[in-house]
N, C-alpha and C positions, 0 to 999 in steps of 0.2 A: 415168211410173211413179207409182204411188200409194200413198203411206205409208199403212199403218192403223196405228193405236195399239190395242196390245192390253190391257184390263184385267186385272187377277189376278184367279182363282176366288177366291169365299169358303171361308171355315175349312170343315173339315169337324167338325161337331157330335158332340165325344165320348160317348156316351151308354154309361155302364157295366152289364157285363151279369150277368144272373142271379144270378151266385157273388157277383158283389164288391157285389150291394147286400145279401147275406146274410150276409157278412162285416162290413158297416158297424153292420147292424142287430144283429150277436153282440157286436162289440164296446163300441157304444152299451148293450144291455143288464149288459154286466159291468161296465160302468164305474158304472154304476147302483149295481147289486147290492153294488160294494164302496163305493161312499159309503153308500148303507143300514147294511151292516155295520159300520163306522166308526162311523158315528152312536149305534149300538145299543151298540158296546163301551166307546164314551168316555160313552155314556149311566150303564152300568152301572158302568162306575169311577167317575162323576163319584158315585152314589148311594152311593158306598161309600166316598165321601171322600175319596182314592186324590191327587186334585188339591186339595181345600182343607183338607179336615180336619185340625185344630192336632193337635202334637205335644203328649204330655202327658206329663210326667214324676211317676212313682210313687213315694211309699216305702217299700217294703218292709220296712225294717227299726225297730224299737220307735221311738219318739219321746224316749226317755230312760233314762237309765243311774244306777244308783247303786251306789258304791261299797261291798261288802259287807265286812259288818262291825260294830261299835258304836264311838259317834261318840268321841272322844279327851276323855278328862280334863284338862284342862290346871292346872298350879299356879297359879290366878291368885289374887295381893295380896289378904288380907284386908280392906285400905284402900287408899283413891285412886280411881284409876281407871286402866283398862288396856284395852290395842286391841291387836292382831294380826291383820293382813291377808296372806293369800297372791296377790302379784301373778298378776293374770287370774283367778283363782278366786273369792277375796274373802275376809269374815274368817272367818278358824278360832274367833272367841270373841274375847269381851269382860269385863269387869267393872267393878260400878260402876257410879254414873248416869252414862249415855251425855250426858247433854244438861245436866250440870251445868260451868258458865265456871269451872274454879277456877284461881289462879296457877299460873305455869308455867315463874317463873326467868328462867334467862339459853338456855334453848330456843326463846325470844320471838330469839334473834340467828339462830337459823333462817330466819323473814320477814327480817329486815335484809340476811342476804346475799343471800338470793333475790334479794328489792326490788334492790338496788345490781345484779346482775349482770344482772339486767334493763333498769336504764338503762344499765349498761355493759357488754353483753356480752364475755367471754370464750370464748375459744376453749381447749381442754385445754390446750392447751399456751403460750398468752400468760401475758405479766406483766403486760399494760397498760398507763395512761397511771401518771404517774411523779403522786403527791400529795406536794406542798409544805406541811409541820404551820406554818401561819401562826399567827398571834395570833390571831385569829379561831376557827378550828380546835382550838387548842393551849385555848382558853377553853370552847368548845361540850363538848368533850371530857371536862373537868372534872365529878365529882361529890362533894357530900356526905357521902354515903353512905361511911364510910372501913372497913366491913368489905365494901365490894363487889371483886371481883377487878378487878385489871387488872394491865397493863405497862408501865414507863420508857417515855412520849414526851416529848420534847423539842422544844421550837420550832425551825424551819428541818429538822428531819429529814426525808428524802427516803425515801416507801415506792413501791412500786410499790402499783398495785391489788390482785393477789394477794397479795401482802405484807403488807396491812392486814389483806383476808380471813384471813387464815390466823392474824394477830395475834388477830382479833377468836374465829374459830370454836376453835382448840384451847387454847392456854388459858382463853378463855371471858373476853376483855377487854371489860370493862364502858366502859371509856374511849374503846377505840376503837370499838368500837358507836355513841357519839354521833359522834364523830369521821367516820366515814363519813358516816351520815347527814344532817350539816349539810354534807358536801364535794356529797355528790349532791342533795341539795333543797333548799341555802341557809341553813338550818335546822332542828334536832332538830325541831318540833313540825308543819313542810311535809314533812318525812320520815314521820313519824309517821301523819299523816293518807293514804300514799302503801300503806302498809303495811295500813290498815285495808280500803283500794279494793280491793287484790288479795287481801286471806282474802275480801270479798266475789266478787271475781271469779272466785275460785278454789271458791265456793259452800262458805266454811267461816263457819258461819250459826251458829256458838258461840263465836264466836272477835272479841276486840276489841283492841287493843295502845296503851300508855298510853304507852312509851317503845320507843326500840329496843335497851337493854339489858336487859329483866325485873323489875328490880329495883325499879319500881314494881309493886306487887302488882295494879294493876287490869290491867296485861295477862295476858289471862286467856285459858283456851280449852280445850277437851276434848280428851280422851286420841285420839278422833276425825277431829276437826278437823287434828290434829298429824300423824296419818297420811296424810290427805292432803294436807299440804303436805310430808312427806318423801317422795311418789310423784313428786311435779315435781321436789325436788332430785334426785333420780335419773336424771331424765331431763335435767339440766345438767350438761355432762361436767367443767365448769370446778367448780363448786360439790360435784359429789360426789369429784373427786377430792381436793379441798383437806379433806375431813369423813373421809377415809379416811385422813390422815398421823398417822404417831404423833409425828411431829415436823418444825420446821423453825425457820431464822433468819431472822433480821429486824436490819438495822444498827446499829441503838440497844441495843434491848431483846436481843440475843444470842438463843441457840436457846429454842424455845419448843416444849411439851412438852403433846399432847392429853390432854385429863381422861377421856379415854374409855379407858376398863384395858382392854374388850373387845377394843379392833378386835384384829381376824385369828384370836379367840377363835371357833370356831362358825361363819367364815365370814363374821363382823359386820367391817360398810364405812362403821360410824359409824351417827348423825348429829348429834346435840348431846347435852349432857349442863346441868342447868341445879338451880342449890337455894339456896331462902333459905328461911328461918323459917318465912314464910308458906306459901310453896311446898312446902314439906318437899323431897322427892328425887326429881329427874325425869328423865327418858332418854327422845331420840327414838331409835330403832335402826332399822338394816338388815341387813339378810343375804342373801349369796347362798353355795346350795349346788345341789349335784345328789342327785339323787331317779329311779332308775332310766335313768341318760343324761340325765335332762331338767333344763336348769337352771333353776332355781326361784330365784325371791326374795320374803324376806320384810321387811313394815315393821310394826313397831310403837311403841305409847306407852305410857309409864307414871310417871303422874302420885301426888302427893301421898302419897309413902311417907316413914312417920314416922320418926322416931329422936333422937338428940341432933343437934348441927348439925354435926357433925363426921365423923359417919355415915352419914346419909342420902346420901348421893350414892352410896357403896357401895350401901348396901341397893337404890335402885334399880336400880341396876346387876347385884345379887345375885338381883333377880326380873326382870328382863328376861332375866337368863340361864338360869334355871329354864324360863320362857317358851319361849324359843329351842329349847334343846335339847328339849323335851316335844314341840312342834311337830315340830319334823325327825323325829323318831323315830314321829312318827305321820303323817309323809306317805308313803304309795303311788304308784308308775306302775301304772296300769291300764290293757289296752289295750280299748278299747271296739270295737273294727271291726280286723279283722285283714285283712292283706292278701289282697287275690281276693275276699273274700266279695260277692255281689252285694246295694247299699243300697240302687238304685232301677231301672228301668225307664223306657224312654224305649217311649211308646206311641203309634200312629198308624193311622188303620184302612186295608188295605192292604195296609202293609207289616211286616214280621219285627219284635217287641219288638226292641230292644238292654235289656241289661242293663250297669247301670255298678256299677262296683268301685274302692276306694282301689290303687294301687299299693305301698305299703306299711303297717303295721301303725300304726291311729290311736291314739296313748297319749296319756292325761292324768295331769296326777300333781292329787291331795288327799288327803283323806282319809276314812277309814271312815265310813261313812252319809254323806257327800256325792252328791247328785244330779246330772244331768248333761241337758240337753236336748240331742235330736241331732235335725238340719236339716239336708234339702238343697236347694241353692237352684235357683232353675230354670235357673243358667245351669252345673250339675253340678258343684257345691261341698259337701262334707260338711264343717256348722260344729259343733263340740261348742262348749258355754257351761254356765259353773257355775251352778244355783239362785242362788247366793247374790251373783253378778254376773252378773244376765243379759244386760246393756250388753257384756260383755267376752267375745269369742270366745276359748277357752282353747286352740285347736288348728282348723286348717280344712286340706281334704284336696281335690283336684281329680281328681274322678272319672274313671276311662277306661274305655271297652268291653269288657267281660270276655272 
């Protein structure tokens, strides 16, 4: 018998017919015709910016607002000089030369506590570290000068730091004024030069300080100057709390009673009260009140008001009150942008404007003939800011799609 070996046929050759190469060639052409069409519509979006065209935000609404009305008369001192600032807005008026140093009393113990609470922060509610009146101390302390004010200290008495504060600011202690000063910088006159760095720091460029109690006539400074250094005590909760008591004690000297008649008069939260000879009658002040829901604060100065010497401190006290209340009575809430109104436009070519709107009604408080710049930022912020502090945003609003 004879084995053969059989090989396997080859494939059979599929060869597709008629339909299906007219089918390949239908769908080869649509597959075409829609990348063409693609091409064409992402062409015409791209030309329409659709993909990169920036977003631009419009403003619609005026660029500035002013208050109507005519501007406020205010009673200001025939002599001295005087300053009134409305916090965020700026000043309602002045009088006097602004840029003349004249003395300015025991108000010069304004920088003193700043200065100290600076090297020694408090917190509202601390007493601090405990000062021992050494010999040293008990000597620095000491002055001359035997019509200047002060209180019973005694060597070895033990004040708390707020203790002394509050010795030195409401009755207006001359003694303990040095008395600080040498505890925190070794000495009155390393104190003294400590006090000059910060009105520089503090950019009060009329202002020089000779001692840290006033009573040398060359520390000197303007009605000005004095305001912005009672905007920083404000912002120390330890230092404007202690400028706001109409009273307190202290272990030696017994209770101690603020020279300030104001406080809680008009809303006034202090700040120093300061007179000698030289000086005549001077008063740093603050105030806070409200002014159509909005709370408002004011700080002013008023320097070198005359009289006998027994007076003067009233009188300035008498025109800073005048002051006071002529202000309040002429400040306004005005709402500049009321809720829903559409202030800008978010624009992009393409797509639908958005319009944006505050969610509630933007009010500023000042006063009559007071201007107002209004801006919105690009990232949908409506800032209002006064003329008269254009550094200070008076109110800012965050826009939403109407």
């Amino acid at each position: 018998m004879v084995d053969t070996e059989l090989e396997p046929s080859p494939p059979r050759e599929h060869r597709p017919g008629p339909q299906a190469k007219r089918r390949r060639r239908l769908l080869a052409t649509s597959a075409g015709l829609v990348l063409v069409l693609a091409f064409a519509v992402g062409g015409m979006l791209w030309s329409k910016g659709v993909f990169w065209a920036p977003v631009r935000l419009s403003q619609v609404i005026d660029t500035s607002y002013t208050v109507a009305g005519r501007a406020p008369a205010l009673p200001w001192p025939a002599q001295g000089e005087s300053y009134l600032y409305v916090e965020g807005v700026g000043p309602i008026g002045s009088s006097g030369p602004q840029d003349a140093e004249v003395p300015i009393a025991s108000v010069t113990k304004t920088m003193t506590a700043y200065q100290v609470l600076l090297d020694h922060p408090l917190a509202a509610d601390e007493d601090g570290p405990t000062i021992e009146v050494s010999s040293a101390l008990f000597g620095a302390s000491r002055s001359a000068d035997a019509s200047e004010s002060g209180i019973q200290i005694v060597q070895g008495e033990l004040l708390t730091e707020r203790q002394a504060l509050e010795s030195m600011l409401l009755p207006s202690a001359g003694n303990m004024a040095r008395l600080l000063a040498a505890w925190d910088a070794g000495s009155v006159p390393a104190f003294v030069d400590r006090m000059n760095a910060q009105a520089r720091a503090l950019g009060m460029r009329h202002t020089s300080y000779a001692d840290p109690a006033g009573i040398d006539a060359l520390s000197r400074s303007t009605a000005g100057d004095q305001v912005t250094l009672g905007e920083q005590v404000l912002r120390n909760p330890a230092m404007a709390g202690i400028v706001d008591l109409k009273s307190a004690r202290v272990p030696v000297a017994g209770l101690l009673t603020n020279t300030n008649h104001l406080l809680g008069v008009d809303g006034d939260i202090g700040i120093k009260t300061g007179s000698t000879s030289a000086a005549g009658g001077c008063l740093l002040f603050a105030t806070r009140t409200m002014v159509g829901g909005v709370p408002v604060t004011m700080v002013g100065a008023v320097l070198g008001q005359p009289g006998q010497p027994w007076a003067i401190m009233d009188r300035a006290q008498v025109v800073a009150r005048g002051l006071i209340e002529a202000a309040q009575r002429s400040l306004v809430a005005s709402t500049v942008v009321h809720s829903g109104r559409t202030v800008a436009v978010l624009r992009q070519r393409g797509h639908a404007d958005v319009e944006l709107a505050p969610g509630s009604d933007v009010t500023v408080v000042g006063w009559p003939s007071l201007g107002y710049r209004v801006g919105v930022t690009a990232d949908g912020v409506l800032r209002v800011s006064s003329t008269q502090a254009p550094e200070s945003v008076v109110t800012a609003a965050k826009l939403a799609e109407n």
